[in-house]
N, C-alpha and C positions, 0 to 999 in steps of 0.2 A: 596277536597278529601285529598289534603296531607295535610292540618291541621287536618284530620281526623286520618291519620296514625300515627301523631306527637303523636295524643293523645292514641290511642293504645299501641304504644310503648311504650309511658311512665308509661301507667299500667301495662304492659306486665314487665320492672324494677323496678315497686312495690313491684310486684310480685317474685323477687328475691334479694331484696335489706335490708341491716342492717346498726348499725353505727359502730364507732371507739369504742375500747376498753381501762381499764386500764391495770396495771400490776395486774397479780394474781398469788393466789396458786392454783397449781394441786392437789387432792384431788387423782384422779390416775394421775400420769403420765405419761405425752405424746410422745408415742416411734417415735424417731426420728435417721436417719441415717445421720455423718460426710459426707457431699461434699467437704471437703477440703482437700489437702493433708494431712497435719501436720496442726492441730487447735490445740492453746494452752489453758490450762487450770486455771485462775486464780481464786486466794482467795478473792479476789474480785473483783463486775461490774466495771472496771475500766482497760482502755490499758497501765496503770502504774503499775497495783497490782504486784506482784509477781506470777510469773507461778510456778505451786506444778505440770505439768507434759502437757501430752498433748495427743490427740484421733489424730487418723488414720482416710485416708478415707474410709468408707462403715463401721467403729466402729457404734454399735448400742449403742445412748444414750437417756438417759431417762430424760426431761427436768420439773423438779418441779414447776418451777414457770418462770414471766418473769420479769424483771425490768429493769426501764425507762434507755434509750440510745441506746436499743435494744442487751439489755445481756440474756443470758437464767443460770435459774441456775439449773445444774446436780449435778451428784456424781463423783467426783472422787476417787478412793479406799476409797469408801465409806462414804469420809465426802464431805461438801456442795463447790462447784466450779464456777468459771462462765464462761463464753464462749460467742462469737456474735454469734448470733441466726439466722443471714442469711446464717451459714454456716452449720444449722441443716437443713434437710428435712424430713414433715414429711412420716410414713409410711402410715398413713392413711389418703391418702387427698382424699377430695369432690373438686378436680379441674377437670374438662372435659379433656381428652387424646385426645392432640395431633396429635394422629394418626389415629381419628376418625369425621368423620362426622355427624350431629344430624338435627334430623327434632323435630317440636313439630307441635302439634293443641294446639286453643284455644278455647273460645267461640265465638268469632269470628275472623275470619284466623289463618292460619299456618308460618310458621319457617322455616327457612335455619339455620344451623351453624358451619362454617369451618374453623378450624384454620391458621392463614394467617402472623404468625411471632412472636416476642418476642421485646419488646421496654418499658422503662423506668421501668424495674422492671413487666410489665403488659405483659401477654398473649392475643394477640388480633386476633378475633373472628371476621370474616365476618357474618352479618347475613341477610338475606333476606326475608322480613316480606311480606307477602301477605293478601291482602284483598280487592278484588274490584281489586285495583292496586299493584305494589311492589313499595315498599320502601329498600333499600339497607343502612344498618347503620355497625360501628364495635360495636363488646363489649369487654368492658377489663376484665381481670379475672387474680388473684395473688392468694397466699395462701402464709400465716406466722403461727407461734405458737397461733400468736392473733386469727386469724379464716381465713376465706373464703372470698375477699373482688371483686368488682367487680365495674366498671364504664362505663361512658358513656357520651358520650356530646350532653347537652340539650340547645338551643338556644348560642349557642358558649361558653358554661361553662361546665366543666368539670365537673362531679358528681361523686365521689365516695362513697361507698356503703360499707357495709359488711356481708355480704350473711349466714356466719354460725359465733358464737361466739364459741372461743377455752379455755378449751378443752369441748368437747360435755357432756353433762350430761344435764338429765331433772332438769327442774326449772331455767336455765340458763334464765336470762332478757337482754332485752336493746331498744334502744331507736334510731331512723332513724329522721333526720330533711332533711327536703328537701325543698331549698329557690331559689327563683331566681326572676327576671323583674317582671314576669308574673305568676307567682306560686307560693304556699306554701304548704308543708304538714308532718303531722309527719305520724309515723308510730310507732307501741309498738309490738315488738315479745320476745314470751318465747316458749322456748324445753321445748316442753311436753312428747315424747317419743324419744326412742335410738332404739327400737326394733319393727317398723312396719313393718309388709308385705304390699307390695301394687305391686296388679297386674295394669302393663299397658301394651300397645299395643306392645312392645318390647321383657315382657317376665315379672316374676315375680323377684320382690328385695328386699330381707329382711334385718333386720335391719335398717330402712329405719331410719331418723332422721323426726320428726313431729312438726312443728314450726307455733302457730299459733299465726295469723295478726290480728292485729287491726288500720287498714290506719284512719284519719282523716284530710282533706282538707279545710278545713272549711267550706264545704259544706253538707258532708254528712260520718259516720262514717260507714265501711266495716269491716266486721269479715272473716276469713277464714283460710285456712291453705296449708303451702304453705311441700314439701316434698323434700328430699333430700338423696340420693344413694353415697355411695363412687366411687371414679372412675369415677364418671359421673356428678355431682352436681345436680342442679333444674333436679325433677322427675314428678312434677305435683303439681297442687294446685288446691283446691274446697272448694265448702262452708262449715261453722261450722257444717251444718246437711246432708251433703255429696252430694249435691244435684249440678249440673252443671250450674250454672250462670255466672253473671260476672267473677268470680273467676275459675276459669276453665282452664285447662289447661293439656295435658300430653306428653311426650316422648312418637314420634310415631316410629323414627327408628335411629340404631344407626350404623352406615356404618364404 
């Protein structure tokens, strides 16, 4: 039975899982608020550049693109700037709040998940997965300019994920490897839509982000699509023809 749940589980972060990203351009740019008191502004990615100025905390800035070291490049009075990018946040995150509790169904069993503290950069999530039996695991969950990223530990290795690619816009691709002792698999997701409605049991959400999966195991290849709400992240996931299978899944309440 619990190598029964191992394996739920594990489909269960299929179901929510992306990989690492490069640097890109913003085609719109990604509105992001200063966390920092005094953040300086350089002419270039580099903690030697020379600073042309500097943002406040709660300055609302607009970040064009990202490059490697983790620099973001903005505007400063209007020409090109750069900045560390951990000290932007964005205003539009798909990170679950904090100060809420979450249930889900699946296609087979239900979901606990409550936030239980902050450690290495990750927000970590209790969750308690029922089926037949409970199984009690964490999930980690971060968000950067890059996207949505999320983990978990599977046979004592640490997996992480990345759940949305930034910034959101349809046609976005990328590419999930997932390797261990005992396992292998990829996965291939692309944004298909920015703007779904999708009623679930909680209420209805629009705008919804539409991201469909294509998992391969080397067993056997799955299509589906997995869904995602601002302020809340995973909304649900089902088959390519909308039909409740394997793939199955929705937010039943959010406390």
């Amino acid at each position: 039975m619990k190598k029964l749940a191992v394996s739920l589980l594990f489909s269960l972060i299929m179901l929510l899982s992306i990989n690492t990203v490069d640097s890109q351009a913003a085609e719109n740019p990604q509105k992001t608020t200063v966390s920092l008191s005094t953040l300086i502004a350089r002419e270039n990615p580099s903690p030697s550049a020379k600073s042309v100025g500097s943002f406040k905390k709660g300055n609302v800035v607009y970040v064009h693109s990202t490059r490697p070291g983790g620099w973001a490049e903005v505007r400063y009075n209007g020409k090109p700037a750069y900045v560390p990018a951990m000290y932007l946040k964005l205003t539009n995150s798909y990170l679950p709040q904090k100060s809420k509790k979450y249930s889900y169904s699946y296609y087979e069993g239900s979901s606990t998940m409550k936030y239980i503290g902050t450690s290495g950069g990750y927000d970590r999530w209790r969750s308690i997965f029922t089926y037949a039996e409970k199984e009690e695991n964490v999930l980690y969950f971060s968000e950067s300019l890059e996207g949505l990223f999320s983990g978990y530990y599977y046979s004592g290795k640490f997996i992480k994920t990345q759940d949305l690619k930034y910034p959101i816009k349809a046609g976005t691709v990328w590419t999930n490897v997932f390797s261990g002792d005992d396992y292998y698999a990829v996965s291939k997701h692309m944004i298909t839509s920015t703007s779904v409605t999708r009623k679930t049991p909680v209420g209805t959400f629009k705008n919804v982000v539409q991201v469909a999966v294509e998992t391969n195991d080397g067993y056997s290849i799955h299509r589906y699509y997995d869904y995602y709400a601002k302020g809340v992240g995973w909304i649900g996931s089902r088959e390519r023809d909308g039909s409740c299978a394997s793939a199955c899944g929705d937010i039943t309440s959010i406390k």
